[in-house]
C-alpha positions in Angstrom: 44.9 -107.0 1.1 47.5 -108.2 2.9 49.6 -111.8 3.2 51.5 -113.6 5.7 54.7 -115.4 4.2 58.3 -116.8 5.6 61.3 -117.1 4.4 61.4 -120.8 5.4 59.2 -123.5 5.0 56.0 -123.3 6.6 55.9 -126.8 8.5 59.0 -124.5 10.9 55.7 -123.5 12.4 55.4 -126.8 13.7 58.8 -126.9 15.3 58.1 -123.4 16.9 55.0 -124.4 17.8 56.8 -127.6 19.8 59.4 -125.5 21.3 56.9 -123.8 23.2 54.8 -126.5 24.4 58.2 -128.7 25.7 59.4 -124.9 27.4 56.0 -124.9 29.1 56.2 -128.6 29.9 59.2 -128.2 31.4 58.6 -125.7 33.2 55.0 -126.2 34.7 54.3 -129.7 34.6 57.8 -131.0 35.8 58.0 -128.3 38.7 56.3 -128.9 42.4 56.0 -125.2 42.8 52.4 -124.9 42.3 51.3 -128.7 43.5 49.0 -127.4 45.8 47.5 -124.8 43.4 43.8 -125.9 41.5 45.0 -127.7 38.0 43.8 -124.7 36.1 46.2 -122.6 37.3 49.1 -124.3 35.7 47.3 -125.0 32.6 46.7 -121.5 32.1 50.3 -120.4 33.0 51.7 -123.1 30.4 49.4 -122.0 27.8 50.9 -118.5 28.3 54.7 -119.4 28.0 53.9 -121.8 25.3 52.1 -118.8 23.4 55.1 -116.3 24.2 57.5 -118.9 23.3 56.2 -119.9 20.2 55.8 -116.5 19.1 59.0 -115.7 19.4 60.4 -118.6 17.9 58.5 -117.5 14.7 59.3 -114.0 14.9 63.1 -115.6 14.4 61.8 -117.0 11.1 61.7 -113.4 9.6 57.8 -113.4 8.7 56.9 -110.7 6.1 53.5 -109.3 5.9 52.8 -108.1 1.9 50.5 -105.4 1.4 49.2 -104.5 -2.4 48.7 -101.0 -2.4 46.4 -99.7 -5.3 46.9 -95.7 -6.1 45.1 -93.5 -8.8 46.7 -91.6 -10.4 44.6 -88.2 -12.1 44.6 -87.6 -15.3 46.7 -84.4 -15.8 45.8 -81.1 -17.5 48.0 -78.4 -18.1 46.6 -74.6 -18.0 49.1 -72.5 -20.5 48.9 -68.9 -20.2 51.1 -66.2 -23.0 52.6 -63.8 -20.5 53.6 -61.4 -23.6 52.9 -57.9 -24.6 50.7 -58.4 -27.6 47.8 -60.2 -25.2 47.4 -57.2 -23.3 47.5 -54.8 -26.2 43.8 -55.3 -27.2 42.6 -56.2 -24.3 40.8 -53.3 -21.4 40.9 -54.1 -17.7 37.3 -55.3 -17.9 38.0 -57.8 -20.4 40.6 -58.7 -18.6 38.9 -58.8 -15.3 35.8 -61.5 -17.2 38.8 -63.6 -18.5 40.2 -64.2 -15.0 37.1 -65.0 -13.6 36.1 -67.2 -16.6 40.0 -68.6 -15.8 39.3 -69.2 -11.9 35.9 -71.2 -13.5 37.9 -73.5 -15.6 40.2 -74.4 -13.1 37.6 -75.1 -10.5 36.0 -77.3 -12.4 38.4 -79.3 -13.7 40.2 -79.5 -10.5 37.4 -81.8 -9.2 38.7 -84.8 -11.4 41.7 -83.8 -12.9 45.3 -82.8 -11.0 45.7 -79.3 -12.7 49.1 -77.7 -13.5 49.9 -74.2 -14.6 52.6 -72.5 -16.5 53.1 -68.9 -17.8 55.2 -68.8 -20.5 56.8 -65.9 -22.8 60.2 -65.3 -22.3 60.7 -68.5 -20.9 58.1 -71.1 -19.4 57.8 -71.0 -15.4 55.4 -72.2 -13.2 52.5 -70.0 -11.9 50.2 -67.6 -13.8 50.0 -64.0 -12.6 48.2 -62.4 -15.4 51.2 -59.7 -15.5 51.5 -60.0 -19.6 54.9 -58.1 -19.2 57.1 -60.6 -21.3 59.0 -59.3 -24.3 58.7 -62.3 -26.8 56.3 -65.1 -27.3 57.8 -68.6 -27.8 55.0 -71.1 -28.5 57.5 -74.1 -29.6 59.5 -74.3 -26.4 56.0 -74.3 -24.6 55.7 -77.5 -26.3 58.7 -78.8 -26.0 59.0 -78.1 -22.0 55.6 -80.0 -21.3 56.7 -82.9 -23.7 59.8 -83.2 -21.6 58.0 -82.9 -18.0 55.2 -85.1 -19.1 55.7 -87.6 -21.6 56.0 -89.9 -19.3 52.7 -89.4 -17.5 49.3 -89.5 -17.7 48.9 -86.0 -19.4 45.4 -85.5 -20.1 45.2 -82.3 -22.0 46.7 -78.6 -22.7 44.5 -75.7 -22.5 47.0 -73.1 -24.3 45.8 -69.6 -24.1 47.6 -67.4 -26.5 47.1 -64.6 -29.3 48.8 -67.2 -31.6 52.1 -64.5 -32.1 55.1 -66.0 -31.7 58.3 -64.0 -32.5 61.3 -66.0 -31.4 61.6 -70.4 -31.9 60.4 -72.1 -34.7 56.8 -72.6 -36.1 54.6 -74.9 -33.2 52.8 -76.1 -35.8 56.1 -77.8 -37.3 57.7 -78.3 -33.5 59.3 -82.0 -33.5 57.6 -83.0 -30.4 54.6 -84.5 -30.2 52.1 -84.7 -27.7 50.1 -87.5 -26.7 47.2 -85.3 -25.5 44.5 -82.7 -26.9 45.8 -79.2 -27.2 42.9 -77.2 -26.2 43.8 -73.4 -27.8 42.2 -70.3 -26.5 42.0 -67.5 -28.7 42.7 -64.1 -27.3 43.9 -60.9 -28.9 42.1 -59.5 -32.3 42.7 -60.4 -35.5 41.0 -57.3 -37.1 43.8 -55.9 -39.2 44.1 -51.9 -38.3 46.0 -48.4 -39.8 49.5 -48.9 -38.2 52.8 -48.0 -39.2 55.9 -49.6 -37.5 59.3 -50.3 -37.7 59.7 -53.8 -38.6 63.4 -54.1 -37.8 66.3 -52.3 -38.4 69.9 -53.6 -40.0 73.2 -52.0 -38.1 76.7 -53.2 -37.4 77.2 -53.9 -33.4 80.7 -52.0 -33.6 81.7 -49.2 -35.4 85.6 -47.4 -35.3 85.6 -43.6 -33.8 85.8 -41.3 -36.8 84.5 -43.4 -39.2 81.0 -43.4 -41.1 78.5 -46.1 -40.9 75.1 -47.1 -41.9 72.1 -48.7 -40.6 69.1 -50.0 -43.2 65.1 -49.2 -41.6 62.5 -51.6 -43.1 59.3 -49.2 -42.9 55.8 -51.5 -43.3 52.6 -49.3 -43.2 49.6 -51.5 -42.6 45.7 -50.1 -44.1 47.4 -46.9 -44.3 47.2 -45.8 -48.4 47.5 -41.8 -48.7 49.4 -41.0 -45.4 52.2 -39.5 -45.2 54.8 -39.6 -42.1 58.3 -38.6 -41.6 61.2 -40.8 -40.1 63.6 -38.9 -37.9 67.1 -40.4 -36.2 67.8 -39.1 -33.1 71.0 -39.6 -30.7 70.0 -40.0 -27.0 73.0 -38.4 -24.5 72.4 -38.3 -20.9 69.1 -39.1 -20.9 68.3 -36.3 -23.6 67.5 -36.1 -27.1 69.0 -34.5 -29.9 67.6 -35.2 -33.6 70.2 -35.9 -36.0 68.2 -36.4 -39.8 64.5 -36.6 -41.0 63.6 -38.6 -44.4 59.5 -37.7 -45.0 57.8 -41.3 -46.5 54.4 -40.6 -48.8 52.6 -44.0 -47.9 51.2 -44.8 -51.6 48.9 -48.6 -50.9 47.6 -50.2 -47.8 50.6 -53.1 -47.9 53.5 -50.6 -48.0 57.0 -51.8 -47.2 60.3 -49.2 -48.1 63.9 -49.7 -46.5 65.6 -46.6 -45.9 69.5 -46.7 -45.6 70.9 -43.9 -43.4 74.4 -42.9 -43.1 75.3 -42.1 -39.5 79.1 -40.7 -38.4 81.0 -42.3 -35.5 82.0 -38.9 -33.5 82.0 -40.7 -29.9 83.8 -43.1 -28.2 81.7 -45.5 -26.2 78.4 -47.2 -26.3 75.5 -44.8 -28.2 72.1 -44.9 -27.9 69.9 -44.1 -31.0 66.5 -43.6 -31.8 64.3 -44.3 -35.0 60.8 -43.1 -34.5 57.9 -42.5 -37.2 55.6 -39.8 -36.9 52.3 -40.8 -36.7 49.1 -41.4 -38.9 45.7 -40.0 -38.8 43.3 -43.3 -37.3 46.7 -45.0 -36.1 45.2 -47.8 -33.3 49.0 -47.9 -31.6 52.1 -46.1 -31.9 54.6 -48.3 -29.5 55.8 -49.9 -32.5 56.7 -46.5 -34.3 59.9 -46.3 -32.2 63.1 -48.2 -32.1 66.1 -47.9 -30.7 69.5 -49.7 -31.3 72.6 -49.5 -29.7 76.1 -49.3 -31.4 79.7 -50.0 -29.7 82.0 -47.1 -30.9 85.2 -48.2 -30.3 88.6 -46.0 -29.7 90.9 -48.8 -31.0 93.2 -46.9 -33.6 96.8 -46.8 -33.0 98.9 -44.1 -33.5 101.9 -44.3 -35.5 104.7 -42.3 -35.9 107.0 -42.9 -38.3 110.1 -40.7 -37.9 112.8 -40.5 -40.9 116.3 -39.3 -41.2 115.4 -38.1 -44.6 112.9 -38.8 -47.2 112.8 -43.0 -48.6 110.9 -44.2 -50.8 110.2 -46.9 -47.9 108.0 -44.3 -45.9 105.2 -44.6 -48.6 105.4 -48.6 -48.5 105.1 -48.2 -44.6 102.4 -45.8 -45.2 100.2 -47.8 -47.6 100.6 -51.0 -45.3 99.0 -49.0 -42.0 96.4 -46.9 -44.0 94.8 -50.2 -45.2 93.7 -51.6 -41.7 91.3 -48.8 -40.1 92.9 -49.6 -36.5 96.2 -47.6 -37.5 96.6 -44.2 -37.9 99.8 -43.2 -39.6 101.7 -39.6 -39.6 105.3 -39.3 -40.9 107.9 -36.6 -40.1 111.7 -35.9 -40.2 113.7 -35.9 -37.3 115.7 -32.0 -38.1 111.7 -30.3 -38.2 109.8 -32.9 -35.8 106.8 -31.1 -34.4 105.0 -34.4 -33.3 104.4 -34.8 -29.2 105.6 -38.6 -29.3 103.5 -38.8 -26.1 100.4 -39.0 -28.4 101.5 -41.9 -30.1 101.0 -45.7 -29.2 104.1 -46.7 -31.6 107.4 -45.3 -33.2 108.8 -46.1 -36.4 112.5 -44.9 -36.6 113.8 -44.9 -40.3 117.7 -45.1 -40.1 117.7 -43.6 -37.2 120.0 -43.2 -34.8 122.0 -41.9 -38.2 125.6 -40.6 -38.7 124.8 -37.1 -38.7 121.6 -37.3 -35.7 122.2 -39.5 -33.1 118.5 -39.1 -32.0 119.6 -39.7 -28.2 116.4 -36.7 -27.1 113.7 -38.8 -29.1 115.4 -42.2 -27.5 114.8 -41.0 -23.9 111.7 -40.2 -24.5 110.1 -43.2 -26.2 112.5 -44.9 -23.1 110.7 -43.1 -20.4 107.2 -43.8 -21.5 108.3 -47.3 -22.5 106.8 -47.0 -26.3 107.1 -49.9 -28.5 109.4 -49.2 -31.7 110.5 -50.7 -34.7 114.2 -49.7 -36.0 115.2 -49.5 -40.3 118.6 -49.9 -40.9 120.2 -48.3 -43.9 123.0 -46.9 -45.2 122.6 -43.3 -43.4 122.4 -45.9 -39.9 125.1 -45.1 -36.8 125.6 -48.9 -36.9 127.0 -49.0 -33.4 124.3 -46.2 -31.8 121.6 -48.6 -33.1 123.3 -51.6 -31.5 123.0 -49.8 -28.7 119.9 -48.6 -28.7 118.0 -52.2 -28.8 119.0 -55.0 -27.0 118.0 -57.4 -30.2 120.6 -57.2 -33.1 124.0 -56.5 -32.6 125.7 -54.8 -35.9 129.4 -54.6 -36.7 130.5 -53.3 -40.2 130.0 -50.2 -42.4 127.2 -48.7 -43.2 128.3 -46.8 -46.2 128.9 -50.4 -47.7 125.9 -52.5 -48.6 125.1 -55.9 -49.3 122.1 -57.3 -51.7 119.9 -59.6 -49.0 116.7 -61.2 -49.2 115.2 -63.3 -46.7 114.3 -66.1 -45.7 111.6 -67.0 -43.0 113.0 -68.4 -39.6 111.5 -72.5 -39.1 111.8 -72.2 -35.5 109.6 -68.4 -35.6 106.8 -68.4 -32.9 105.5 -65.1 -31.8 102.7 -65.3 -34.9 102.2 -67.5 -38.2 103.4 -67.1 -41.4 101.5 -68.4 -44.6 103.2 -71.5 -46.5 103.0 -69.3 -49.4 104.3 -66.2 -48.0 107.0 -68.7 -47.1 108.0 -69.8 -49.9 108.0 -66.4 -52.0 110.3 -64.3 -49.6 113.1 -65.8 -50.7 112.7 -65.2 -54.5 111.5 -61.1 -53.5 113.5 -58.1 -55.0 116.5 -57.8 -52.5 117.0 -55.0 -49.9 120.2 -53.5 -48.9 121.5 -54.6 -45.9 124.8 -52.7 -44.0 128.3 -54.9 -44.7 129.5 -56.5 -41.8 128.0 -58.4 -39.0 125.3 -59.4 -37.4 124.5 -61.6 -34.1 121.3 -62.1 -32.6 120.7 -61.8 -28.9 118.4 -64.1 -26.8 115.9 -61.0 -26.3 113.8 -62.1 -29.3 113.6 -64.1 -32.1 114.4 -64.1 -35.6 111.8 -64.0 -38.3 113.9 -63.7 -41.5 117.4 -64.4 -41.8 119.7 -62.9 -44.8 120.5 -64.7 -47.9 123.5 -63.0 -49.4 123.7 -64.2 -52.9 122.6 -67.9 -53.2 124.3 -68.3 -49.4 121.7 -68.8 -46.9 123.4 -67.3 -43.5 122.5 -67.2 -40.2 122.5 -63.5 -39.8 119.1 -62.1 -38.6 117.0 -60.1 -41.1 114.2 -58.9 -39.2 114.4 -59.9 -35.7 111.0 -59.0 -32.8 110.9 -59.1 -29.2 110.2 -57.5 -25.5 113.1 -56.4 -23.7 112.2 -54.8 -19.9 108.6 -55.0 -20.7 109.1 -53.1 -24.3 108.4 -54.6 -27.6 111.0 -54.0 -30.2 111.7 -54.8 -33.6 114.8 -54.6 -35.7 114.7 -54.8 -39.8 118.6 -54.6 -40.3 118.0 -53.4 -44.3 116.3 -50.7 -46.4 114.8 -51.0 -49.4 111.8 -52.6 -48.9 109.4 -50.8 -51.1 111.1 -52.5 -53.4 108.9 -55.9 -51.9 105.7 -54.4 -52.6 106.0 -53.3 -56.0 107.8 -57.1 -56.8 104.9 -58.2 -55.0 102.7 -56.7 -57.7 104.8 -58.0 -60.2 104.5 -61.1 -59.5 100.9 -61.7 -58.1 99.1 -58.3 -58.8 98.5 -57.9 -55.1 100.2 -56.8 -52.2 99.0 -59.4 -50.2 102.4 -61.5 -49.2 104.3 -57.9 -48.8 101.0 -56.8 -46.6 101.2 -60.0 -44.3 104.7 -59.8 -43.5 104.8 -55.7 -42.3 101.2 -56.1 -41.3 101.5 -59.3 -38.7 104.9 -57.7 -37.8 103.4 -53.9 -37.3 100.5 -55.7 -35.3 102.6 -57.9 -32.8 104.6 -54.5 -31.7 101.4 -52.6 -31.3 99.3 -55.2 -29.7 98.5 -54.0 -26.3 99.5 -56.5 -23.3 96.9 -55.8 -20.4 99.4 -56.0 -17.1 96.9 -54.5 -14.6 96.5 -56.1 -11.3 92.5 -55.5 -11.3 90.3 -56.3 -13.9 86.8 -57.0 -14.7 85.0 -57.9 -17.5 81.8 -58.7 -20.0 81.0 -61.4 -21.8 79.5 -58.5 -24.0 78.8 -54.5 -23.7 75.5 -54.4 -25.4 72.6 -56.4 -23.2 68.9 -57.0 -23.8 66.7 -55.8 -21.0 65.4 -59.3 -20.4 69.2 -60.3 -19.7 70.9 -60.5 -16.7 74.5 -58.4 -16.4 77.2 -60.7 -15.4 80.5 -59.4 -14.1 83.6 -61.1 -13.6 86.6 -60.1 -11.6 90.1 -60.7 -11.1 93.0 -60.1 -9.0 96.6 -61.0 -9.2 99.9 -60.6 -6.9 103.0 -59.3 -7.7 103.6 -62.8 -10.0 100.7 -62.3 -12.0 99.2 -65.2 -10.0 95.1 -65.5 -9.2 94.3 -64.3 -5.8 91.2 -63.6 -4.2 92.0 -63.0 -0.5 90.6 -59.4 -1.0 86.8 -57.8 -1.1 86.1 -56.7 -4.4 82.5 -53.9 -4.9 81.3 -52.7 -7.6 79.4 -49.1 -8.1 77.1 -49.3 -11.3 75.6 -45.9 -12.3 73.1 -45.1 -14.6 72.5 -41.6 -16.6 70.4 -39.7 -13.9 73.5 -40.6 -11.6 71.8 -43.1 -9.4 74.2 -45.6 -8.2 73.9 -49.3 -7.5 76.3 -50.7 -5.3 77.3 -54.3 -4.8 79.6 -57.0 -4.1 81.3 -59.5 -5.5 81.2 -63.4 -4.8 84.3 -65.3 -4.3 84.8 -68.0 -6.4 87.9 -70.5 -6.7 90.3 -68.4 -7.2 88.6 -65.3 -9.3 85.8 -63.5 -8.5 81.8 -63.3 -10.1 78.4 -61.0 -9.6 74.9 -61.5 -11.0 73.8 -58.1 -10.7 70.3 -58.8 -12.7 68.7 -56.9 -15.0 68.4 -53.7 -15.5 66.5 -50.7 -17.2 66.9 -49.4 -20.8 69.8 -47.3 -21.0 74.0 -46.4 -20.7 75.5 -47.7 -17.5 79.0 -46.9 -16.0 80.7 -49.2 -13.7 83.7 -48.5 -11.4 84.9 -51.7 -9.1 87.6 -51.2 -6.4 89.6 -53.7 -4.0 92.2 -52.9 -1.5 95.1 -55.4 -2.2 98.9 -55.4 -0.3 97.9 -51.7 1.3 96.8 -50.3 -2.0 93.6 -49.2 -4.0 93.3 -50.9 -7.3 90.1 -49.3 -9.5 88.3 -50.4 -12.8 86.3 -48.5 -14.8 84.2 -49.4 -17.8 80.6 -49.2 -19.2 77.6 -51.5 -20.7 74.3 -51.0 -22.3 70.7 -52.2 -22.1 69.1 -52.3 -24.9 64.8 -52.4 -25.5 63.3 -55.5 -26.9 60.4 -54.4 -29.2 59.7 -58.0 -30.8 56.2 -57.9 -29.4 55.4 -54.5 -31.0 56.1 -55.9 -34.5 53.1 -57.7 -35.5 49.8 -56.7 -33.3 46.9 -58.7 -35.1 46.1 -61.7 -33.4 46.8 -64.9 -35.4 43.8 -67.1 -34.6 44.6 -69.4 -37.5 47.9 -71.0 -35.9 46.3 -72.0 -33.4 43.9 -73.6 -35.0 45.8 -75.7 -37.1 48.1 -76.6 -33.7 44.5 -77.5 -32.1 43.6 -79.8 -35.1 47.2 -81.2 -34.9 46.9 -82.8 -31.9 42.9 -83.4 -31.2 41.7 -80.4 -29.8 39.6 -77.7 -30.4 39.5 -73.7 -30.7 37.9 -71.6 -27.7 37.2 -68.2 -27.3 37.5 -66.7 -24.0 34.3 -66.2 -23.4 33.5 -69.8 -23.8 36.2 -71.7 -21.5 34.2 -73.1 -19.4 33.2 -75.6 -21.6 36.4 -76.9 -22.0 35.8 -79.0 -18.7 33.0 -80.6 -20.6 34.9 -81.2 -24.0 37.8 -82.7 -21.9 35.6 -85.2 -19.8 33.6 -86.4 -23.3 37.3 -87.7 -24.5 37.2 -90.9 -23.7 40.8 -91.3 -23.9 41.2 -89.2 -20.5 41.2 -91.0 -17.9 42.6 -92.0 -14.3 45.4 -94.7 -14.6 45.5 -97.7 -11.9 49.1 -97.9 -10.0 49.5 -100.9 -8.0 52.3 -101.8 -5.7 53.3 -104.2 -3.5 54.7 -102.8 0.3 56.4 -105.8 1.7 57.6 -105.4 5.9 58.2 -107.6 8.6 56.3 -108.4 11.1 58.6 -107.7 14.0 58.1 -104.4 13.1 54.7 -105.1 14.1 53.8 -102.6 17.2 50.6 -105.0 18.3 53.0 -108.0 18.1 55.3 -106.4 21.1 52.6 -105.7 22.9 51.2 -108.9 22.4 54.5 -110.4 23.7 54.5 -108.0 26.5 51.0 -109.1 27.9 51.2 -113.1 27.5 54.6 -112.4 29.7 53.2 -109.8 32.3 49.9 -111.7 32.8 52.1 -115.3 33.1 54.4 -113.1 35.4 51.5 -112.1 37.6 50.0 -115.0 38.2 53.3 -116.6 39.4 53.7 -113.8 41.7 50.5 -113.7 42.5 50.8 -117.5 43.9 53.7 -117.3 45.2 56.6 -117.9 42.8 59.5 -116.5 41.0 
């Protein structure tokens, strides 16, 4: 329906309506053109220009023309299909063949009064059901709470939810927070006849474990209707693609709801991600065996550093040192004397030198070398100490005196120390610790590092430097200008029956000079090594100039191979100033990468390697659970349906009285100049007025 209004009072009309007849006055009946004409003729002509006038004199008033528009809106019913393994498991291509057909019904039918939606969901919930049943989990409550968020706010009419009623991943539907203001229609697929299976429900393992160590993974075994059986559980180790069987652990199956955990103790003999496999034989009448098999991936990491301790002579500080590394597994600790050293200081990440350079071995062969390959080292002063070959040596500490002389020191942490923290405790007990022997003379500290314990000599706190840390030319060094510290740990006994404040000090200390800086010019990374197959693998990249700056005026490609050696090549986006790749998901399986770049006319490489790793969720529990959804149909007004029977839902959904069509109206307000019969209406009153003037003989 529509309405004529103005934006000014309607008596204007009046005015308008004047204007036009005193224009056509004046212009017909006060003129002598057309004297001689019939009186018709000018009455027609001034009806015309007073029409045309008028008109536009009202079209200047702004009219509006309001339409109300009524729309209906379809109630709206949502077709939920469980894209996950487990539907398919019991289900033959003919069965599934009469469900899709008994699907393509449904919809039909209620497409003729409903606006129909569909969603596949599984691993996530998308638009669009394709009957694949290729998902790897089944999450019923984020089903939910996706169509609360799209369509609380419309007129949802119902939710036909086809499922097994297996959900392995979100919370319990049944108890989901969200609450729909429609009928959940549930249709019951799968089979809840419980049969002979044996499985492995999960299995409890580290993600990491160190190279050379031992570590062990727990296997819940659940046999299912299975009372008498026996089967046998073997570990296996999968390299390059191929098998190789590692232990076997036989399990007598002794009642028909049989659970065991089996703890197996596995050794850490490889760098690098590996790949193992738990499998269980299988049982006379089993229905499905693609549960008996799991594998897990674990991250064997190379991360030990190698230490070297090497001493003038035998100290009962090489033991202290000793104990400190072998407590953390990352250190690996091997001690020699500097007249019989056999050890290739190449091999090792970090030197200790104990009173070295000394009086009688100046050490300058062993200096050169960790020089050349720019190891990081810690110096010991003592009283067999070449006090001026060990100022020279480090560029830290410089030491004038006599080492034959000693003083008592103990020490006192630095206030203004930042390369790591120190605990308020461990502050405040240092200072009352055993003292060490410290060379007589002097000491200065350089501006190369800084000074984490300064001497107390006596009940004099000075400001000579204790045990001083730093880089100098891209080598960390540390300086501890006094022997005796054995002495710490045993005090440290004493006093708190622990070594936990003597630990923290050597320990922090031994771990800042080991810690690796990474100074390459080409990196990439993950956020992590191990990857589920349903995850995407996301590679970052960067690239710096000679100032450790972020560039990314270079091409950056990345090779990723798999175990068969096929290679997948790709490319690398450009972001702001770094560099990123979505290379998508990939198979099960061990992966290498190596990514390359040309930058200031050279080749910079990285190489490194991930892992995809099965998901088995929907392997775990096979029988159908028909009584969830049930109780989620009777939460929210619905009703159970087997397959066989869904085209009755149509019938059940148009008996709910509460489903029906909502009423929108609107009001569509425009103006009437935008009226397209309005211009032409102008255009003829002129043209015809313009005619006949012509036409008789006037302008």
């Amino acid at each position: 329906m529509e309405n004529l209004s103005f934006q000014y009072p309607t008596w204007y009309l009046l005015l308008c309506l004047a204007l036009g007849i005193g224009y056509a006055l004046m212009v017909y009946f006060r003129d002598k053109t057309f004297l001689e004409e019939a009186s018709w003729l000018k009455w027609i002509m001034g009806i015309l220009r007073t029409l045309a006038v008028s008109l536009l004199a009202i079209l200047l008033l702004s009219p509006l023309i309001k339409n109300l528009v009524t729309d209906t809106k379809k109630p709206i019913v949502v077709l939920a299909q469980d894209h996950s393994e487990s539907v398919m498991a019991e289900m033959s291509e003919e069965t599934l063949q009469g469900y899709k057909n008994n699907y393509a019904t449904l919809k039909a039918s209620l497409e003729e009064n409903y606006e129909v939606k569909e969603y596949a969901f599984g691993n996530d919930v998308r638009e669009g059901i394709d009957f694949n049943f290729t998902d790897k989990v089944s999450n019923l409550s984020e089903l939910l709470k996706s169509m609360y968020d799209l369509y609380s706010n419309q007129n949802l009419g119902a939710v036909v939810l086809a499922s097994d009623g297996i959900y392995n991943e979100g919370s319990n539907p049944v108890y989901a927070s969200t609450r729909l203001g429609a009928p959940i229609y549930t249709v019951a697929l799968g089979d809840t006849t419980p049969q002979k299976d044996v499985l492995i429900k999960r299995i409890f393992h580290n993600k990491i474990a160190y190279l050379g160590d031992q570590f062990s993974i727990q296997v819940d075994v659940v046999a299912q209707n299975s009372a008498g059986n026996s089967t046998a559980m073997t570990i296996s180790k999968i390299v390059g693609g191929k098998s190789k069987k590692i232990k076997s652990v036989p399990i007598k199956i002794n009642k028909n709801d049989f659970f065991k955990t089996e703890e197996i103790v596995l050794d850490a003999d490889q760098a690098g991600v590996q790949r193992f496999r738990v499998a269980l034989n299988k049982v006379e009448g089993e229905a499905s065996t693609t549960n008996n098999v799991k594998e897990i991936f674990i991250d064997v990491l190379d991360a030990r550093q190698k230490i070297l301790v090497i001493a003038n002579a035998p100290h009962p500080d090489l033991t202290a040192i000793k104990q400190v590394v072998e407590k953390n597994k990352n250190y690996e600790i091997k001690i020699e004397y500097v007249k019989i050293l056999k050890a290739n200081i190449s091999d090792y990440n970090f030197v200790i030198l104990h009173q070295l350079p000394s009086r009688t071995n100046d050490a300058s062969s062993i200096l050169n070398q960790l020089n050349s390959k720019k190891k990081p080292r810690l110096f010991i002063v003592g009283t067999q100490s070449n006090l001026t070959a060990v100022s020279q040596a480090q560029d830290l500490m410089n030491i004038k005196g006599d080492a034959s002389q000693a003083n008592e020191v103990q020490g006192i942490i630095a206030n203004d120390f930042s390369l790591f923290t120190i605990d308020e405790q461990t502050t405040a007990a240092i200072p009352n610790f055993a003292p060490l022997s410290a060379p007589f003379g002097e000491f200065a500290a350089s501006a190369n590092g800084q000074t984490l314990l300064y001497q107390r000599i006596g009940k004099v706190d000075t400001r000579y430097p204790l045990l001083m840390l730093g880089e100098v030319r891209g080598i960390k060094t540390g300086i501890l200008a006094a022997e005796g510290i054995w002495k710490w740990r045993l005090f440290d006994y004493l006093q708190h029956q622990n070594h936990d404040i003597f630990e923290e000090v050597m320990g922090k200390t031994l771990q800042y000079l080991t810690l690796k800086e990474d100074k390459r010019k080409f990196r990439i990374s993950l956020d992590k090594n191990i990857f589920n197959e349903n995850e995407a693998v996301v590679f970052d990249a960067e690239v710096y100039n000679e100032n450790y700056e972020l560039i990314n005026e270079a091409d950056v490609s990345l090779v990723i191979k798999n175990e068969e050696g096929k290679e997948f090549p790709f490319n690398f986006n450009k972001t702001a100033s770094s560099y990123s790749l979505k290379a998508g998901l990939f198979p099960v399986g061990n992966y290498t990468y190596r990514g390359s770049t040309f930058y200031n006319g050279q080749e910079l490489n990285y190489k490194g390697q991930f892992s995809v790793q099965p998901i088995q969720l929907e392997s775990f529990v096979t029988t159908a659970d028909h009584g969830l959804l049930r109780l989620l149909s009777e939460q929210f007004g619905g009703e159970v349906i087997y397959p066989g029977d869904i085209a009755s839902i149509s019938d059940k959904i148009k008996a709910k009285k509460s489903v029906k069509p909502i009423l929108y109206q609107t009001t569509k307000t425009r103006s009437v100049i935008n009226l397209k019969w309005v211009f032409f209406l102008l255009m003829g009153l002129l043209t015809v007025e313009w005619f006949l003037r012509r036409y008789h003989g006037a302008y």
